[in-house]
C-alpha positions as CSV (number, residue, x, y, z in Angstrom):
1,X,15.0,-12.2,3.1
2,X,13.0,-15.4,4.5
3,X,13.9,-15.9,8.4
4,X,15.1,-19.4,9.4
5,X,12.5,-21.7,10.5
6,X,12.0,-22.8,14.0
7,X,11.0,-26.0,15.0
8,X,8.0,-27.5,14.9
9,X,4.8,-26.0,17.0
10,X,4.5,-29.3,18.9
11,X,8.2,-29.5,20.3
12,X,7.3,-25.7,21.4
13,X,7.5,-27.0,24.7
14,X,10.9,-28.6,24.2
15,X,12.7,-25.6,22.6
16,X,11.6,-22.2,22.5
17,X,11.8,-21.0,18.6
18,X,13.7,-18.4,17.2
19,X,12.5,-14.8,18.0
20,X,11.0,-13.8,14.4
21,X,11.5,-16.8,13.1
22,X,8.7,-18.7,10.6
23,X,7.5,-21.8,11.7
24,X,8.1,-25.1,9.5
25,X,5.0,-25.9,7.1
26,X,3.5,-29.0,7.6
27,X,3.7,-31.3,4.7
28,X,0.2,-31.0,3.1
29,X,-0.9,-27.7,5.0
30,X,-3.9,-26.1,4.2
31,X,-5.9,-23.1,5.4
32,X,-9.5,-23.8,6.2
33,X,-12.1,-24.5,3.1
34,X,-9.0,-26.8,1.9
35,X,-6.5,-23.8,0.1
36,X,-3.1,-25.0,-0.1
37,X,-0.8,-23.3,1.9
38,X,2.4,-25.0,0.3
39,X,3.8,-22.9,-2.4
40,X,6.8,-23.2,-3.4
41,X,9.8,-22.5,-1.4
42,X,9.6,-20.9,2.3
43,X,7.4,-17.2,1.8
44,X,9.7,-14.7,0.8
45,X,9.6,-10.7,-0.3
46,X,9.9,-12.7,-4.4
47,X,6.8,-14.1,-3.6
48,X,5.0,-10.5,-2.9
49,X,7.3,-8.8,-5.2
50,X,5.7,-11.3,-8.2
51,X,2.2,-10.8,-7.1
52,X,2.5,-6.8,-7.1
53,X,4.0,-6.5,-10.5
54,X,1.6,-9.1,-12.4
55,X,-1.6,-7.3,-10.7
56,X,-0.7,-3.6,-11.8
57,X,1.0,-5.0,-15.1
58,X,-2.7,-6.4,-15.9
59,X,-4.0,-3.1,-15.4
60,X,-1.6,-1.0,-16.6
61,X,-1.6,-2.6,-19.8
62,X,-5.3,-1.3,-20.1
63,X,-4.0,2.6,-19.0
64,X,-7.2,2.9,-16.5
65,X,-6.7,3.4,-13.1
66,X,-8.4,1.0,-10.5
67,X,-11.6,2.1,-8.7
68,X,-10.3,2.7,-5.0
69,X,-11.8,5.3,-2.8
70,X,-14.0,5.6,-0.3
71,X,-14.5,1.6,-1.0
72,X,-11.0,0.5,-0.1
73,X,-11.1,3.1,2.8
74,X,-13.9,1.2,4.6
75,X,-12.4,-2.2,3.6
76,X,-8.4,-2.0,4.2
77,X,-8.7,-2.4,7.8
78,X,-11.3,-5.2,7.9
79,X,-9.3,-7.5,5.2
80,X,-6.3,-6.7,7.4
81,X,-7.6,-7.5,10.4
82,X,-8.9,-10.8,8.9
83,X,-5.8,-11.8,7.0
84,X,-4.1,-11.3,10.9
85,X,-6.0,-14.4,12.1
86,X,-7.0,-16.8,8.8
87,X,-3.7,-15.9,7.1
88,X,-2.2,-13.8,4.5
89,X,-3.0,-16.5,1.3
90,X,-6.6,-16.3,1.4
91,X,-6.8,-12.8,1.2
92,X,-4.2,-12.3,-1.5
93,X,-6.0,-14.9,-3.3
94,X,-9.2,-12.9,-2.9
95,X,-7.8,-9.6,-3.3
96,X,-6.2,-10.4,-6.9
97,X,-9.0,-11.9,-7.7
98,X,-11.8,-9.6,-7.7
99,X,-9.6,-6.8,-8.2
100,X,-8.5,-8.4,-12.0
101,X,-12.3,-9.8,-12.6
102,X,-13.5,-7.2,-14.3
103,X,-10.9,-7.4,-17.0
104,X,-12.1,-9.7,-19.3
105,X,-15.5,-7.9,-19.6
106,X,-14.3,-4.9,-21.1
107,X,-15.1,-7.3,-23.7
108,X,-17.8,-9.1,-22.9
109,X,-20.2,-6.5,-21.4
110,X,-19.4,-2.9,-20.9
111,X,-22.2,-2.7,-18.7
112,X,-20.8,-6.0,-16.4
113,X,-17.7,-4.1,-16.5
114,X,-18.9,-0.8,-14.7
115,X,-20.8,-3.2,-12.0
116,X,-17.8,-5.0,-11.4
117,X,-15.1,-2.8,-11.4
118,X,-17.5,-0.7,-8.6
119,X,-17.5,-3.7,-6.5
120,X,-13.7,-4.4,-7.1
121,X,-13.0,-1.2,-5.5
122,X,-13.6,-3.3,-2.0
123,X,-10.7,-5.6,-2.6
124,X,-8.5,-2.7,-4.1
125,X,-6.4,-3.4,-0.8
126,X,-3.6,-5.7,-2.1
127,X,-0.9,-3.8,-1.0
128,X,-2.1,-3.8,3.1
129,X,-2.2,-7.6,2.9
130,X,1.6,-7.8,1.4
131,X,3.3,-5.3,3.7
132,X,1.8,-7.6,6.1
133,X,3.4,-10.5,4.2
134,X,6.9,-8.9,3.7
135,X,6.5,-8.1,8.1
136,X,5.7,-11.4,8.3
137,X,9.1,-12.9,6.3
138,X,11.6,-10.3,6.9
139,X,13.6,-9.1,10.3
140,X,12.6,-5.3,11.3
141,X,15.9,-4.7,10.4
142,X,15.7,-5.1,6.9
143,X,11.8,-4.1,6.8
144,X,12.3,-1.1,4.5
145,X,14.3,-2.3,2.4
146,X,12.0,-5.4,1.4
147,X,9.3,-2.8,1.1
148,X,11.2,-0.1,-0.7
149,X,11.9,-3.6,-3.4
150,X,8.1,-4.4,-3.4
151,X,7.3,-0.1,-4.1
152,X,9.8,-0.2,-6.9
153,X,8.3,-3.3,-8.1
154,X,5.0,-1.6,-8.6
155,X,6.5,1.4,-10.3
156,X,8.0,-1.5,-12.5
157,X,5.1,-2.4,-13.7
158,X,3.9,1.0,-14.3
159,X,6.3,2.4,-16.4
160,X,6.7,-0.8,-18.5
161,X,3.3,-2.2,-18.7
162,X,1.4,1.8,-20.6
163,X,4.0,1.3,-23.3
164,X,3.4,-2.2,-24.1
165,X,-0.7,-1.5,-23.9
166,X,-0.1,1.3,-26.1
167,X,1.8,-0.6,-29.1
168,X,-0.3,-3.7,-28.8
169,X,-3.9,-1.6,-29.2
170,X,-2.2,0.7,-32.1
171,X,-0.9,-2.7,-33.5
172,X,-3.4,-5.3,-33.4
173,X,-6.2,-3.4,-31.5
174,X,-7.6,-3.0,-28.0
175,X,-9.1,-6.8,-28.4
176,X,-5.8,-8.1,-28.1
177,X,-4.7,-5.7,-25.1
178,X,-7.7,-7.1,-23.0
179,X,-7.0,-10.4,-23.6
180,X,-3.1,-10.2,-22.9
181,X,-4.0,-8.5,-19.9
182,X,-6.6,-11.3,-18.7
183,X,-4.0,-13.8,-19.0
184,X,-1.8,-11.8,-17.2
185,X,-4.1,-11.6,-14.3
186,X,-4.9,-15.1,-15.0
187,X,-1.0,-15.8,-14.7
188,X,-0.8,-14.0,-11.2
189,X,-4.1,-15.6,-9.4
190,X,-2.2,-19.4,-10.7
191,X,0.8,-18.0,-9.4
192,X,-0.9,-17.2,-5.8
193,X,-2.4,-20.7,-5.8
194,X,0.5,-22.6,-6.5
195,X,3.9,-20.9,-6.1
196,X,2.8,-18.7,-2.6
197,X,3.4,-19.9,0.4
198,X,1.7,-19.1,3.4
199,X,3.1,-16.4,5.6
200,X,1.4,-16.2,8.7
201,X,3.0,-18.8,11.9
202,X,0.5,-21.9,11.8
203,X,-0.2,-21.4,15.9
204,X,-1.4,-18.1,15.1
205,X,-4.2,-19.2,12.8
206,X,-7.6,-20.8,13.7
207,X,-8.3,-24.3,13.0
208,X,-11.3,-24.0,11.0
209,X,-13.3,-21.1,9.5
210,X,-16.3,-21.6,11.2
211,X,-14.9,-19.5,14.4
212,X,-17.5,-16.9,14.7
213,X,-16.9,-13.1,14.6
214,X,-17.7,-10.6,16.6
215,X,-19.7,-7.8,14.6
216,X,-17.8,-5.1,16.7
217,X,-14.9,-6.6,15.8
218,X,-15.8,-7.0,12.2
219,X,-17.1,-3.3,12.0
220,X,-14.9,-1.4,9.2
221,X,-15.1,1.6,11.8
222,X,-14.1,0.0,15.3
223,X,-10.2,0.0,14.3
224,X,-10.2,3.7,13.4
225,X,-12.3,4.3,16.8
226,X,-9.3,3.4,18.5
227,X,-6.6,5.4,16.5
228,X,-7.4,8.5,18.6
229,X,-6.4,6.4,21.6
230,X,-2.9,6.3,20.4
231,X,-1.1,9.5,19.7
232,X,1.8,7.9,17.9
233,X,-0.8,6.0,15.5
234,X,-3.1,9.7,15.4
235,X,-0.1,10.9,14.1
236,X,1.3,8.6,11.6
237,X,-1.9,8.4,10.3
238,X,-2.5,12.3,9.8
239,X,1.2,12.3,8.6
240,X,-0.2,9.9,6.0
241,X,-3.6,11.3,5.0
242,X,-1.7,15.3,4.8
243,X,0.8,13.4,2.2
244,X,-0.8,11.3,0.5
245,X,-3.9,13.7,-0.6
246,X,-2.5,15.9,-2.7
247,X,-0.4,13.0,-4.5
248,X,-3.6,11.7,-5.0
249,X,-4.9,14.8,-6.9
250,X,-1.8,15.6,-8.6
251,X,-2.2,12.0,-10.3
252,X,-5.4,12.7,-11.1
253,X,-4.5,15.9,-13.0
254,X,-1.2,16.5,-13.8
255,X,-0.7,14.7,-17.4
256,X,-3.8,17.1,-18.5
257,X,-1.9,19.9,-16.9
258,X,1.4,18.8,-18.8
259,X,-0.5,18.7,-22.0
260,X,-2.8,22.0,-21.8
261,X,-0.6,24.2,-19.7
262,X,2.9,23.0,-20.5
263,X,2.5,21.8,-23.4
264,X,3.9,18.5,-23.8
265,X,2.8,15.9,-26.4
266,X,1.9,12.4,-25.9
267,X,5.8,11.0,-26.6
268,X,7.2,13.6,-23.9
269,X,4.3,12.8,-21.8
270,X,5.2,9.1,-21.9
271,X,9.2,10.0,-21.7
272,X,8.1,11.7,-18.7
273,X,6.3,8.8,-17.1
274,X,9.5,6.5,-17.8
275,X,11.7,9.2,-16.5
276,X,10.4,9.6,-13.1
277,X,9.3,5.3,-12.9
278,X,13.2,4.5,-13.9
279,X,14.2,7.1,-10.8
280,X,11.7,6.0,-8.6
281,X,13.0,2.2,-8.7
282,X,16.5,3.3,-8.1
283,X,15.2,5.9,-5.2
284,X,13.2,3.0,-3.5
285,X,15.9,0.3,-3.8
286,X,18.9,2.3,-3.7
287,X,18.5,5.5,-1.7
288,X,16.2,4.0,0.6
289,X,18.7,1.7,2.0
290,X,21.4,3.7,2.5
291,X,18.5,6.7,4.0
292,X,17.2,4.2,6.4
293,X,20.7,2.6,7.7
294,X,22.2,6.5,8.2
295,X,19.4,8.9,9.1
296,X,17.1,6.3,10.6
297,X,13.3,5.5,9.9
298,X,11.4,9.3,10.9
299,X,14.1,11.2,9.2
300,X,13.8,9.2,5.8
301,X,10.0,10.2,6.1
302,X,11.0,13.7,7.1
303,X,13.3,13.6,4.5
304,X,10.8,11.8,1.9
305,X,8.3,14.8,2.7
306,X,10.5,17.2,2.2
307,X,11.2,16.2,-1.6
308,X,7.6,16.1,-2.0
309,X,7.2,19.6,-0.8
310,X,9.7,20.9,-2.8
311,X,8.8,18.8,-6.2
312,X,4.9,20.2,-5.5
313,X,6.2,24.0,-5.2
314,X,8.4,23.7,-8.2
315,X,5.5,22.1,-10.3
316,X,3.3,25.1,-8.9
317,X,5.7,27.7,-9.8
318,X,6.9,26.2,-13.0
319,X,5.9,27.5,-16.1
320,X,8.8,26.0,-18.4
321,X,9.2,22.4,-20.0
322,X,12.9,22.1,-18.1
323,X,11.2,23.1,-14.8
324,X,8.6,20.2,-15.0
325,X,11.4,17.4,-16.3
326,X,13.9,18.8,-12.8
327,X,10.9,18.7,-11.0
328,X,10.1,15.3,-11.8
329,X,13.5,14.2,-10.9
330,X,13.0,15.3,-7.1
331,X,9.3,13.6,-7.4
332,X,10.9,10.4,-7.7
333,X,13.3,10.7,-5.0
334,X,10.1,11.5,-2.4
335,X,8.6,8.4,-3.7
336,X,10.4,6.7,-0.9
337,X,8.0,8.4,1.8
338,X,5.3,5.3,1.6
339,X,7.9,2.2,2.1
340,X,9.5,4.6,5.0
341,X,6.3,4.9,6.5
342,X,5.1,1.5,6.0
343,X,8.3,0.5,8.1
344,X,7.7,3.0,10.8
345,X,4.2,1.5,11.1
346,X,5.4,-2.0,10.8
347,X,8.2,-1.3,13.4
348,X,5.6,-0.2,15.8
349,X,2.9,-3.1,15.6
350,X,2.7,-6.7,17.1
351,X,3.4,-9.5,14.4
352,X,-0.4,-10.7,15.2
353,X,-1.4,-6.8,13.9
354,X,1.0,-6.3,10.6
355,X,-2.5,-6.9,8.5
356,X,-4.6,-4.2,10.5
357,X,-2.0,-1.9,11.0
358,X,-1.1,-1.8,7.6
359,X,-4.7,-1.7,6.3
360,X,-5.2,1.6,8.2
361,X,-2.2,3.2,5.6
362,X,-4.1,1.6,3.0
363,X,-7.7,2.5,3.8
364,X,-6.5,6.1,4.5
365,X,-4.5,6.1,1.2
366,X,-7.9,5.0,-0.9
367,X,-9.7,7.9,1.4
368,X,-7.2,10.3,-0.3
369,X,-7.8,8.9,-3.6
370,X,-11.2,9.6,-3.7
371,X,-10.8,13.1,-1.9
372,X,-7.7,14.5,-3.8
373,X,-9.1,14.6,-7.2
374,X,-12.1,16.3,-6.7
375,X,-9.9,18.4,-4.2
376,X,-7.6,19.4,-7.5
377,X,-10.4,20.0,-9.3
378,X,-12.5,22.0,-7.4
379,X,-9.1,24.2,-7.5
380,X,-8.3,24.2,-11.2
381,X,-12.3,25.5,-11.3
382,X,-11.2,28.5,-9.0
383,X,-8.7,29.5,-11.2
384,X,-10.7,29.0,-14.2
385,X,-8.9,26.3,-15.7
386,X,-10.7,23.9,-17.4
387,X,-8.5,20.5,-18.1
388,X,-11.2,18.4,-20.9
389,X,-8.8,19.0,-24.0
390,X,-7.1,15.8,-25.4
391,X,-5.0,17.2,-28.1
392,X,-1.6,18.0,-27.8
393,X,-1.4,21.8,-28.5
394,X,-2.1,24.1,-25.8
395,X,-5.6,25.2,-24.9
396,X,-5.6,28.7,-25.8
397,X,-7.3,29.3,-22.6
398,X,-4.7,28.7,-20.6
399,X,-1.9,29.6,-22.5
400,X,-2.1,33.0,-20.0
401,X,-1.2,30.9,-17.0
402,X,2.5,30.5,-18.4
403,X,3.0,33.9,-18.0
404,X,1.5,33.8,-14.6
405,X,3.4,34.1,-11.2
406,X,1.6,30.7,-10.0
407,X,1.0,28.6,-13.3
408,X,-0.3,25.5,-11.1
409,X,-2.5,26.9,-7.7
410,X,-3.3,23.4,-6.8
411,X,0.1,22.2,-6.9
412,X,1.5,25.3,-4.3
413,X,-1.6,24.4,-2.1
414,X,-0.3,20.8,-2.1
415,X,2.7,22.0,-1.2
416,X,1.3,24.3,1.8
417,X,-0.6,20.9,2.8
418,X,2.6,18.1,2.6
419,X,4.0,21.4,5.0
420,X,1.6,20.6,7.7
421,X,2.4,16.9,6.8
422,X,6.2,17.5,8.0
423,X,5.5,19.5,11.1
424,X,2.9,16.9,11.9
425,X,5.9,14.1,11.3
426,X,8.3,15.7,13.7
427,X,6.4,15.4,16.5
428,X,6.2,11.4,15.8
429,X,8.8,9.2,18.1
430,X,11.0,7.6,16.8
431,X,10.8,3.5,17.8
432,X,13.8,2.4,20.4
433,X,14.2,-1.2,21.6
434,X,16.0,0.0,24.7
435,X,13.5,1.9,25.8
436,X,11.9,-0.5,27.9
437,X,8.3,0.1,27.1
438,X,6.4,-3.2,25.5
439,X,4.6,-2.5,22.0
440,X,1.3,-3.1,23.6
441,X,1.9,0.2,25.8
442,X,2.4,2.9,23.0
443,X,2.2,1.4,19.9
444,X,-0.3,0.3,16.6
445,X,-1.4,-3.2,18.0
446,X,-1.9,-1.5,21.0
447,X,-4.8,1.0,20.3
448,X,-6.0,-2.0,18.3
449,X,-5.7,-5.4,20.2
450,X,-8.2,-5.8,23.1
451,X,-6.4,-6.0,25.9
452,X,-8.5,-7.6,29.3
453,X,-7.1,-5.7,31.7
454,X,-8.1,-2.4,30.4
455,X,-11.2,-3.0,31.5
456,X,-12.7,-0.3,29.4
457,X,-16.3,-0.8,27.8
458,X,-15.2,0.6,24.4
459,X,-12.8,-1.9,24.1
460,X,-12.8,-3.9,20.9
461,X,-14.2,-7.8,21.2
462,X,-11.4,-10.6,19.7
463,X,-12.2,-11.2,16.7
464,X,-12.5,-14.6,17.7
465,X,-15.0,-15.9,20.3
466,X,-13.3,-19.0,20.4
467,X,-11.0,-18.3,23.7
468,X,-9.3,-21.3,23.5
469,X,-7.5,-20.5,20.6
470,X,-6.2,-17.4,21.9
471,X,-4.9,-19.7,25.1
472,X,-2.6,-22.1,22.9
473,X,-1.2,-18.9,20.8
474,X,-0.3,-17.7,24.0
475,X,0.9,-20.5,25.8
476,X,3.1,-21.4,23.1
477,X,4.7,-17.9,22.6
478,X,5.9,-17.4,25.8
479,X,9.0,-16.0,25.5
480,X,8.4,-15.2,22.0
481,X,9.6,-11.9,19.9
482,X,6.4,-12.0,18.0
483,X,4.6,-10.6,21.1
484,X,6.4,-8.7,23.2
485,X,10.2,-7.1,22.9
């Protein structure tokens, strides 16, 4: 899905290049501090698609959940901000990296390993730098559809990888799984180095790292200052955070609800997990496609949130194992709400923004995972169900809530919340090229670029102080696509 390369930066002034096009790399490129910026091949959705499916392999292998949260709510915008202006490479590199560290010292030191994998949660932001990526390499056209590929790639990797982890540890013991999944984190940080290329247009990154930064600018809080600014980004982002926290919880809790409640044993329990994975690929690569080319971007979402809704009533109201196995069917097909709403942001943010704008989803998304759970629980406690039981046969105090009109309270209150999620949808515009208005005037980069003539002293800084940079990028995209339509 790579766009055709323009020419050169230098012959800018003899021919304008191609709007959305990627420049040429320079033989020998590297970003500042001397990364290569090579890789093989010109940057292409394969290239993200690869670095997604190694990273939650690693982990999934192990069957424990990455530390997200709060952390990743305060970092998502900041690392997409940065990778905006030093490139996407770095921060993939960086990402991986510390998110996969604390791996190997499962191992080593179980206490090293609860540090780490606290710290880790910061850089638990991968997927914010490779929507930005994806923007970066595909036409807006085709936007969804490389992210729908890089969403099923994930869920690849998450129905494949448990199994694997399972037989391994029962096999040849959890020593083995730890290492196996080292390597395979090992594999994907090699991979970044060598075989990714960098996305980002050359003229849009600094020339050295030592550019200072404005602290305002820098501030994990100054992007989201300026969301209320915006109403089309207030309400993507509320569409988001209404969606997103109850998925969030019903992660957290619904295998334990399966077991106790339902009960289902460990083989349906994985069956289950393969089930809805399998669908969800074909949902997110499939159906996503053919939703986005004939109902547009907002009604996918609207459509995406609907399925939700009705997969977190049925779960609520369920109390039979054929009701959670049709019910798990329709959760797959509203597992294309994120890629359809990571287009709809994408659509509506400057190509100098993708990183920001998509780190918002992100940080908001790691908000919700730290909020949901405790949201389901606190729920489940209200109700007097207590999910701590690991064995298969049903707890015998909850047997009673078969019988029950509303086996699952927290699931029906998710529902009632992805509600206010849809009504909060419709009122979101959907994006028109013809409509005459730039992207600056009503649109993601423009509640967060500084612009001069606003004149207003809230304003963000740029998050370089450097000025002259800022006056080549501009000079040489006159007339460019990447800034105005």
């Amino acid at each position: 899905m790579s766009a055709e390369p323009p020419p050169e930066p230098e012959d800018a002034a003899a021919s304008e290049p191609a709007a959305g096009a990627m420049p040429e790399k320079r033989p020998g490129a590297q970003a500042a501090g001397g990364l290569s910026l090579q890789g093989f091949g010109r940057p292409s959705v394969y290239h993200a698609a690869i670095v997604i499916f190694l990273e939650f392999f690693a982990w999934g292998l192990l069957t424990t959940p990455m530390l997200t949260g709060l952390l990743s709510f305060l970092s998502a915008p900041l690392i997409g901000a940065l990778s905006d202006v030093w490139g996407r490479k770095p921060f993939l590199l960086g990402t991986v990296f510390f998110t996969c560290f604390p791996i190997p010292l499962m191992r080593i030191s179980p206490w090293w390993y609860f540090a780490m994998i606290s710290v880790s949660g910061v850089f638990s932001v991968t997927f914010s730098v490779i929507f930005a990526y994806v923007a970066d390499v595909t036409q807006e056209h085709e936007r969804s559809t490389a992210y729908g590929w890089v969403s099923a790639t994930f869920a690849a990797s998450l129905v494949s990888s448990p199994a694997i982890g399972a037989y391994l540890s029962a096999s040849y013991g959890d020593s083995l799984v730890v290492l196996v999944a080292t390597v395979v984190a090992v594999l994907d940080i090699c991979f970044i180095l060598l075989a990714v290329p960098e996305s980002l247009p050359e003229k849009m990154r600094p020339l050295s790292w030592g550019a200072k930064i404005s602290w305002k600018q820098a501030d994990p809080f100054a992007s989201l200052k300026k969301v209320g600014k915006d109403s089309t980004v207030l309400l993507i982002c509320i569409t988001v955070f209404l969606s997103y926290l109850p998925e969030a919880g019903q992660y957290s809790s619904f295998f334990l609800y399966l077991r106790q409640v339902i009960g289902f044993g460990s083989v349906k329990i994985a069956a289950f997990i393969a089930m809805v994975g399998i669908l969800s690929i074909v949902a997110q690569t499939v159906f996503l496609t053919i939703l986005m080319r004939s109902l547009g971007n907002k009604n996918t979402v609207l459509l995406g949130l609907g399925f939700q809704m009705f997969q977190l009533a049925w779960y609520g109201f369920g109390s039979q194992a054929w009701m959670m196995w049709a019910a798990g069917t329709v959760a797959a097909m509203s597992s294309i709400t994120f890629p359809a709403v990571s287009a709809l942001v994408s659509r509506n943010a400057e190509s100098d923004q993708q990183g920001v704008a998509q780190g918002i989803i992100t940080g908001i998304r790691g908000l919700c995972n730290g909020l949901g759970p405790a949201l389901y629980g606190f729920i489940f406690y209200m109700f007097h169900v207590e999910l701590t039981e690991l064995e298969p046969e049903l707890n015998s105090d909850n047997t009673a809530l078969q019988g029950a009109v509303i086996p699952g309270p927290p699931f029906l209150f998710g529902a009632c919340i992805v509600l206010m999620s849809f009504l909060v949808a419709l009122f979101i515009p959907e994006y028109s090229k013809g409509s005459g208005i730039q992207k600056h005037s009503n649109s993601i980069s423009g509640s967060l670029t500084d612009m001069p003539e606003r004149g207003s002293d809230e304003d963000i800084e740029p998050l370089l102080q450097d000025s002259s940079i800022w006056e080549l990028s501009s000079f040489e995209e006159s007339g460019n696509q990447c800034t105005e339509l």
